[in-house]
N, C-alpha and C positions, 0 to 999 in steps of 0.2 A: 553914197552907199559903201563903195571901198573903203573908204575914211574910216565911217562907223565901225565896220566888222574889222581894219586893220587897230584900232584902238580897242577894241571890247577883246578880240585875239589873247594879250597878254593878261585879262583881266580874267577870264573864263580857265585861262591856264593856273592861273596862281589861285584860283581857287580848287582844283582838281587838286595843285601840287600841297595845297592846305588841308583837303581831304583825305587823301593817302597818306600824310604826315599823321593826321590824328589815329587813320586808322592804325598805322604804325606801331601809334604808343599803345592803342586800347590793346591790340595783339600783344605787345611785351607785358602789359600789366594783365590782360589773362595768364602769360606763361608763370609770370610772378607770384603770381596771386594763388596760382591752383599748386606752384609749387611750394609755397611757406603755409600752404592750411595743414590743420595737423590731419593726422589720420584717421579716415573713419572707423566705426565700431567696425567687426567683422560682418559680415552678414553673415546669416545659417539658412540655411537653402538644401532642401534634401537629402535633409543629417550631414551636409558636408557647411567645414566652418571655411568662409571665403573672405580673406582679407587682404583689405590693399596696401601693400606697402609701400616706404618712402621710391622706391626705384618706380613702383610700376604706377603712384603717383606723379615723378617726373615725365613719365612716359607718358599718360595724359596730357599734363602742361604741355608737352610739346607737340602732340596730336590737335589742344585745343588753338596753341597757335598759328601752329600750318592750315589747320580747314580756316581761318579767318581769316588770315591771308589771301587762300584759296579763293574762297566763296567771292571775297571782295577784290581778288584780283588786284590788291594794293601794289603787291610785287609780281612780275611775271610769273608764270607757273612754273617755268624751268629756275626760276632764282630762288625762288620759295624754297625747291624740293632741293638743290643743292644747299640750302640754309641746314634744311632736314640733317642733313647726312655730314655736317659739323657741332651741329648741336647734341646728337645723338652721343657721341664722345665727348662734346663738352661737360655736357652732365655726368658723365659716368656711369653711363649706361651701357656701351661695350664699346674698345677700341675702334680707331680710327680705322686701321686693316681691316676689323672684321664687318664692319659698316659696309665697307667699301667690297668687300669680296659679297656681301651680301646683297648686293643691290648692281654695281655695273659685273659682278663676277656670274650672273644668275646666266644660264643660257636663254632663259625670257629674253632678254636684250636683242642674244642674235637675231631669235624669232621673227620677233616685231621690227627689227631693221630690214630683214629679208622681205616680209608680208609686206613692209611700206615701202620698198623698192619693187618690188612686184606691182605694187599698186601704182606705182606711177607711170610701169610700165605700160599697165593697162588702159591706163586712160592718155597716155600720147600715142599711145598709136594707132587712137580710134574703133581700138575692135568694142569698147562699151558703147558708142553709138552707134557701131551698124547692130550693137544685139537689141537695145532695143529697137530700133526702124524695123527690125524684122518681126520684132513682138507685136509692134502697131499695126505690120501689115495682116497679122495672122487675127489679131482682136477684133481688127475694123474700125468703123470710126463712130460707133454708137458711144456713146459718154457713160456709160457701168461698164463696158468693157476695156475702154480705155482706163478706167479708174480701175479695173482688176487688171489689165496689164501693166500700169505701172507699180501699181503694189509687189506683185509676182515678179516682174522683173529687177525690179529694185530688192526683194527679200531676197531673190536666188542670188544675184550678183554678190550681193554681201555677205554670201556665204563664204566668198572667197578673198572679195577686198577690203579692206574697213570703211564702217557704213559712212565717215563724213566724206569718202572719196564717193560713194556710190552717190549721197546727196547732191553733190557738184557736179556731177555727170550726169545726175537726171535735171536736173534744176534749167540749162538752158532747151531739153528736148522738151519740157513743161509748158515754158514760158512761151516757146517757138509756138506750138500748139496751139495754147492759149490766145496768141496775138492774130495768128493765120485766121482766127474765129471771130475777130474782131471784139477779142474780150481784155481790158485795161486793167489794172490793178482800179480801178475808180468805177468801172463796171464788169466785174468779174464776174459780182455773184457767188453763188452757189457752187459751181461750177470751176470758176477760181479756187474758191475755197479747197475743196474737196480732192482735186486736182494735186493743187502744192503741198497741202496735208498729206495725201497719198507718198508726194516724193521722198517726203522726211517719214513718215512710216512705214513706208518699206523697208527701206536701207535698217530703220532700227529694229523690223522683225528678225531679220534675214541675220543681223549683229550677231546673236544668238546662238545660230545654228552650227557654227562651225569656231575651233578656237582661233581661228583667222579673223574673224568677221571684227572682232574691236580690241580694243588695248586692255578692256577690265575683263576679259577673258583670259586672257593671259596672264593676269595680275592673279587671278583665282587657280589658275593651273598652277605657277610658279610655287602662290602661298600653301597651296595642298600638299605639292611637293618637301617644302621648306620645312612646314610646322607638322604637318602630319604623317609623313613619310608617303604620300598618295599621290603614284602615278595616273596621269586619265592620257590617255591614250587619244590620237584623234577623233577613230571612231568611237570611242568610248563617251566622248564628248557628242558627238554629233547624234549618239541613242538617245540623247534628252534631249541636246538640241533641235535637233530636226523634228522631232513630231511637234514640237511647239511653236514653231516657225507656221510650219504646215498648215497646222490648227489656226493659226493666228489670221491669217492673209485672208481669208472669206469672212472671217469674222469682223474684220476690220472693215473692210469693204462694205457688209452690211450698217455697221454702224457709221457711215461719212455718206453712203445713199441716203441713209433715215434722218441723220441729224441736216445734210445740208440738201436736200431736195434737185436734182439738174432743172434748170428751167428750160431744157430742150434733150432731145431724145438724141440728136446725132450731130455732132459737128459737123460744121457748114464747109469741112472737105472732103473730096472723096479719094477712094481709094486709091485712087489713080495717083493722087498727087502724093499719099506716102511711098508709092510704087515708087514716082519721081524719085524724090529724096533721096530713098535706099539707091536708086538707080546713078544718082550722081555721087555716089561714094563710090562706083565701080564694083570689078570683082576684087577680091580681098587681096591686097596688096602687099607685099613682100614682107613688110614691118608688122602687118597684122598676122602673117602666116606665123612667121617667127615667132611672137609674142602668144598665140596661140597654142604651137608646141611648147615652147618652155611651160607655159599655164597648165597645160595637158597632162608634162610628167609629172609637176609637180604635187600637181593634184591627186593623180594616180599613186607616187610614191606615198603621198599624205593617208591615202586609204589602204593602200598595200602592204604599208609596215609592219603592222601589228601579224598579217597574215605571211609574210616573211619569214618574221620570228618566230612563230611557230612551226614553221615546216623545216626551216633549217637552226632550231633549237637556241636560238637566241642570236645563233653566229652573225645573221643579217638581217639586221631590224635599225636603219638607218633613224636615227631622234628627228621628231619632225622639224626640229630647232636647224637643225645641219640640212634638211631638206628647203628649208624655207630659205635657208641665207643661200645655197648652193644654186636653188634657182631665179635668188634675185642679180646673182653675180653673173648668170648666165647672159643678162641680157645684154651685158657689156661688153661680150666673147666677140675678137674680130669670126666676122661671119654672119654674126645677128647682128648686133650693135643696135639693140633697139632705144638701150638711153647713152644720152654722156650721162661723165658725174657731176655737172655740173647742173643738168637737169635733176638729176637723184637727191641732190644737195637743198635745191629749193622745192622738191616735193615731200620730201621725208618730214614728217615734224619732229625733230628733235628735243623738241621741248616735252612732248609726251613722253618720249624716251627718258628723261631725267623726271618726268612725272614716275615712271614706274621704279624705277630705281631707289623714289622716296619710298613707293608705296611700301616696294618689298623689305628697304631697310628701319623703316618704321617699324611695318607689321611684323617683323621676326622680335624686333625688345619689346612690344607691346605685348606680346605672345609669352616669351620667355618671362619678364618681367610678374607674368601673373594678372596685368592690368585686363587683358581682353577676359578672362575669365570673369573676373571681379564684373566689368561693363555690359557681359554679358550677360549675366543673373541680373543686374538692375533693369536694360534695358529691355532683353526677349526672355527674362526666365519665364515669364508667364507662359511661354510656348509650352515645358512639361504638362497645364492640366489642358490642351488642346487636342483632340485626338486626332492619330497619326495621318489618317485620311485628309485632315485638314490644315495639317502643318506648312505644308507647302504652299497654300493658298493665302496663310498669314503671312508667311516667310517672305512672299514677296510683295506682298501688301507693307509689311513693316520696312523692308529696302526703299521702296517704293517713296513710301513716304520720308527718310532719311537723303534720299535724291534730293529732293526740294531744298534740304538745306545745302548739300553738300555741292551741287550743280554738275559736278563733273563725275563720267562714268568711272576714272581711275580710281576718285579720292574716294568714290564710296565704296568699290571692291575692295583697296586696299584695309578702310576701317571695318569693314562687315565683315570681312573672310574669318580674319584671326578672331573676333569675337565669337562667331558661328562656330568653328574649329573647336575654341575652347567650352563651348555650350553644350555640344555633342557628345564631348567625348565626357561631361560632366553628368549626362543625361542616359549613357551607353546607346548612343542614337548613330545608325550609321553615317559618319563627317559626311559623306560624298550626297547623298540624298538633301541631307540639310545645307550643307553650301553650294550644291545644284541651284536651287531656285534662287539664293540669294546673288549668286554671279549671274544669271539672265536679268534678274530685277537691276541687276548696277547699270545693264546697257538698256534698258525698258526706258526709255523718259520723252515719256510720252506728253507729259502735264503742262511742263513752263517751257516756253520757245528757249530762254535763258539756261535751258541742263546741257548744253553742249552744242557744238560746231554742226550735227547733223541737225539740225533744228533752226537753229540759227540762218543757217545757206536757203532752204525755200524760203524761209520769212522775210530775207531782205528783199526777197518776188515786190514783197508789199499787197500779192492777194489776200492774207487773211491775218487777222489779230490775232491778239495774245488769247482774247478771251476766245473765240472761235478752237483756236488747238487747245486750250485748258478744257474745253465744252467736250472735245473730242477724247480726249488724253486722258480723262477720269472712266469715262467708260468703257476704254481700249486696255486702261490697266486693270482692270476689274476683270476682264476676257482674258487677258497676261495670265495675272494669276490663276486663273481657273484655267488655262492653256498647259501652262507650265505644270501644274498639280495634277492634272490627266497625263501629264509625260512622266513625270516622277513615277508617279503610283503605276503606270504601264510596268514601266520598268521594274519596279519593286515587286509586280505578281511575276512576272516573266523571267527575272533572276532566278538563276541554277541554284 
């Protein structure tokens, strides 16, 4: 047997390295291909004449190369997007500097280093498993209350960490669960099912709620800032996030009771034994206290800012970008010392970081260039004859479905912002309303286990298929977008 699998090894490999090669070329002869076609007519779109030109034609070609790469993971994501950001100047599309000030120059960067150092805070030093042990103990051990508290715990936690950390952190309290019941991936069930589906849908309501929660939040914050001159503010963020999170969690819940039925009413432990559990974590330990204050200001300063600013006229209104780095750095303070950096170093994903850095150096020449305008009368101009009640519910139905190709939450915020951007302001629609729904929908991926690392992490459980979360994931986004289009339109009557 060793024999066979050490000779088939090299055989299996040179065919993957055969694979990625072709896919290679097919990616350079798209980039080739869309950049030597001549130029289309103009389109005429709402008495305004919209044409593409040679730059914002380039600008495609190189958009079409990177999602192909992307999608097919031919090249690592971090290699890809550093390709991005030589390409962008190689074609002449704007210098080398300004590429580069636009993409690691953004304070998005700091953000998102701060949030994913924060996050790894959180989960070494246990304070995410004693919140939920304490969740279980307050739910009980009826199976709908356990599948509502881990939806709920999992959407609240993500409010504040990025949901693939919340997935990993619920994923072994699931599995534990699950086993203690005497349930296998081979005899899960229903119950399996529903369960590790819960774990991955949480984490990606909860994405949503807060510009913490995932990387294409931030990606949508940065490009608002960038192309439209549009600050959002945390809470400003969290007035549409949050009611759609809210909304989301019972909703969801109903549909993973209905579609997977429990074949028993109460897990086969009692109370007693989650008492146990919580009980052999002790009281909250020094590394958790720590980690809890720093969590606490930071939190506080995230919601406090805006109100800051206004009482003392601008003077003190700390950027949440300097908040976030400021209390990821905290934890490194002799005193706490909740992480080394050497911990920080293998929990950060860096490669997402040079993911966004494409996004945002992309999406500014795709913007300027005139291409997202152009892309976006071909692909959403249909949205003007939809009415405005309903915009939002297409808007993330149409992201939605753009997910599927594009797999990952970064790569589709970065291409849907700036086209939205430019659709709005072509349509006199307010930008923020209309790239609202489209940034919740970049983190919504609910459908293919394959749209991202939150999805990914319950499914290698091995309790439920692809098809079982696609079953799910089609009528969770359907609830999304009518979630999200009740948050919009709130907000829209309720604005001064």
């Amino acid at each position: 047997m060793t024999t066979t699998l050490a000779a088939q090894t090299p055989v299996a490999s040179g065919r993957a390295t055969g694979r990625r090669t072709a896919t290679l070329f097919l990616a350079v002869a798209i980039l080739v291909g869309i950049y030597v076609l001549p130029e289309p007519e103009p389109l005429q779109r709402a008495g305004n004449v919209i044409a593409l030109t040679s730059e914002g034609k380039a600008c495609l070609a190189i958009l079409a190369f990177a999602v192909t790469l992307w999608v097919t993971e031919t090249l690592p994501f971090a290699a890809t997007s550093l390709l991005i950001v030589l390409l962008i100047p190689a074609f002449g599309l704007a210098s080398f500097n300004s590429v580069v000030a636009a993409g690691f120059g953004s304070p998005v960067i700091v953000f998102f280093i701060g949030v994913l150092i924060l996050t790894s805070g959180f989960s070494r030093s246990g304070l995410g498993t004693r919140l939920v042990y304490l969740l279980l103990m307050r739910v009980g051990t009826r199976v709908d209350r356990v599948l509502l508290g881990l939806l709920a715990a999992g959407s609240f936690i993500s409010w504040w960490v990025t949901d693939m950390a919340v997935a990993a952190m619920l994923l072994p309290l699931g599995v534990g669960l699950l086993r203690d019941a005497g349930l296998r991936p081979e005899n899960g069930g229903n119950v399996g099912r529903a369960v590790m589906i819960a774990t991955a849908f949480g984490a990606l309501i909860g994405g949503i709620a807060t510009p913490a929660g995932t990387a294409a939040n931030i990606v949508a914050m940065a490009q608002l800032r960038q192309l439209a001159g549009i600050e959002i503010s945390f809470t400003g963020w969290m007035a549409y996030g949050v009611p759609a999170a809210m909304l989301l969690v019972p909703l969801t819940w109903r549909v993973l009771l209905w579609l997977f039925p429990p074949e028993f009413e109460n897990f086969p432990i009692s109370d007693e034994a989650v008492r146990d559990k919580l009980a052999a974590l002790g009281l909250l330990s020094g590394i958790e206290w720590r980690t809890l204050i720093v969590f606490g200001t930071v939190i506080a300063m995230w919601l406090a800012s805006p109100v800051l600013g206004a009482l003392t006229a601008g003077r003190v209104e700390p950027p949440i970008e300097a908040v976030a780095l400021a209390g990821g750095l905290a934890l490194f303070l002799p005193g706490i010392s909740v992480l080394t950096w050497k911990e920080a170093e293998q929990d950060v994903e860096w490669g997402g970081i040079m993911l966004i850095v494409a996004g945002l150096s992309l999406g500014l020449v795709v913007f300027e260039t005139g291409a997202a305008r152009w892309l976006a009368w071909v692909l959403l101009g249909g949205i003007a004859g939809v009415p405005g009640v309903l915009q939002p519910f297409v808007i993330v139905l149409s992201v939605a479905g753009l997910h599927l190709m594009f797999s990952s939450n970064t790569v589709t915020a970065s291409i849907i912002v700036p086209i939205l951007v430019a659709l709005a302001r072509d349509l006199g629609l307010d930008v923020w309303t209309v790239v609202a729904p489209a940034a919740f929908a970049s983190s919504l991926a609910f459908i293919l286990v394959s749209e991202g690392p939150t999805t990914i992490i319950p499914y290698s459980s091995g309790y439920f298929s692809i098809k079982d979360m696609a079953k799910a994931g089609v009528v969770v986004t359907l609830l999304a977008a009518a979630c999200v289009a009740v948050s919009v339109l709130a907000n829209r009557l309720l604005a001064p």
